[in-house]
C-alpha positions as CSV (number, residue, x, y, z in Angstrom):
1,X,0.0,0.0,0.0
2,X,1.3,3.7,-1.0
3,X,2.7,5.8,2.3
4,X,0.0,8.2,1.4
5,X,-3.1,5.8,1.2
6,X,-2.1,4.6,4.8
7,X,-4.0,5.5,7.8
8,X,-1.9,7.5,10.7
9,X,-1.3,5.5,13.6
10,X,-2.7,8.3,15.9
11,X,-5.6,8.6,14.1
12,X,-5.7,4.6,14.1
13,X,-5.0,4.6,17.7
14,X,-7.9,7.3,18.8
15,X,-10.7,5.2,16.4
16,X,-9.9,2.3,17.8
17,X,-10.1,3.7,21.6
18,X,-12.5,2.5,23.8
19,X,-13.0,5.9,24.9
20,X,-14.0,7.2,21.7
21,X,-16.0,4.3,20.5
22,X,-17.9,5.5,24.0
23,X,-18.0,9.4,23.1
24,X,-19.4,7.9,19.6
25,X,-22.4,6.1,20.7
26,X,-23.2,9.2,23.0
27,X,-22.7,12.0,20.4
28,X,-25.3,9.2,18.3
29,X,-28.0,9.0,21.7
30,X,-27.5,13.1,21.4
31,X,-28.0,13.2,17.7
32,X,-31.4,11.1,18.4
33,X,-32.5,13.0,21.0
34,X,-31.8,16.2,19.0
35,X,-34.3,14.7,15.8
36,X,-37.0,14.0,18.2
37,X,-37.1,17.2,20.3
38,X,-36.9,19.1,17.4
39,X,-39.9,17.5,15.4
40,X,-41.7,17.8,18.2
41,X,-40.9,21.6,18.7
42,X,-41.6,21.7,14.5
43,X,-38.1,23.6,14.8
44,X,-34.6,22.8,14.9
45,X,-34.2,22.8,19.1
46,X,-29.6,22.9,18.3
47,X,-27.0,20.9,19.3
48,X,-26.1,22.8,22.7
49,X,-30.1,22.3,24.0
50,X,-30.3,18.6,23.0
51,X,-27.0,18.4,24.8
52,X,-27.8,19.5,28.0
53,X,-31.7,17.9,27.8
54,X,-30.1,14.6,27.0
55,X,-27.4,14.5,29.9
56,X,-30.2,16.0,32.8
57,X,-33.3,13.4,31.5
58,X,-31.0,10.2,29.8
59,X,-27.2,9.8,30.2
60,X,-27.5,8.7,33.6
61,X,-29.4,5.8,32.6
62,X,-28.2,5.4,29.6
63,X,-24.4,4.6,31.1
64,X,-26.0,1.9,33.3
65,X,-27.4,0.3,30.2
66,X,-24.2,0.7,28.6
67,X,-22.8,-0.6,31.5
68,X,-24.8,-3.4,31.9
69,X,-24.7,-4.7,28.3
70,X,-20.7,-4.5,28.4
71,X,-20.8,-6.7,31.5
72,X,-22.9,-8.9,30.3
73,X,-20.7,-9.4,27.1
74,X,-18.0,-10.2,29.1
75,X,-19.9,-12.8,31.0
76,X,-20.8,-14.4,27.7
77,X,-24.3,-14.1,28.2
């Protein structure tokens, strides 16, 4: 493969982090949120508003879940 079709390391390194997989699905559960506020409003409601409506009415459960599926993957069930 040419030097210039290959993918930095860093940036290999950062996708591949468990971290940012994580801040992925969030920004996704965010994204969601985001859609259905704003058809409900009939406007777009913004990225900043979703945010913080998200993380005060979801995140909280939304990390057990998470949290609960990842243990449960590791238990093989």
């Amino acid at each position: 493969m040419a030097d210039e079709l290959r993918e930095p390391s860093g940036d290999r390194l950062l996708r591949d982090s468990a971290l940012y997989r994580e801040f992925q699905a969030e920004r996704e559960e965010i994204l969601k949120h985001k859609w259905i506020e704003s058809e409900k409003a009939g406007h777009d409601i913004g990225f900043e508003r979703a945010l913080t409506d998200w993380i005060i009415k979801h995140r909280s459960q939304w990390r057990k879940e998470r949290e609960r599926q990842a243990a449960a993957a590791q238990s093989g069930q």
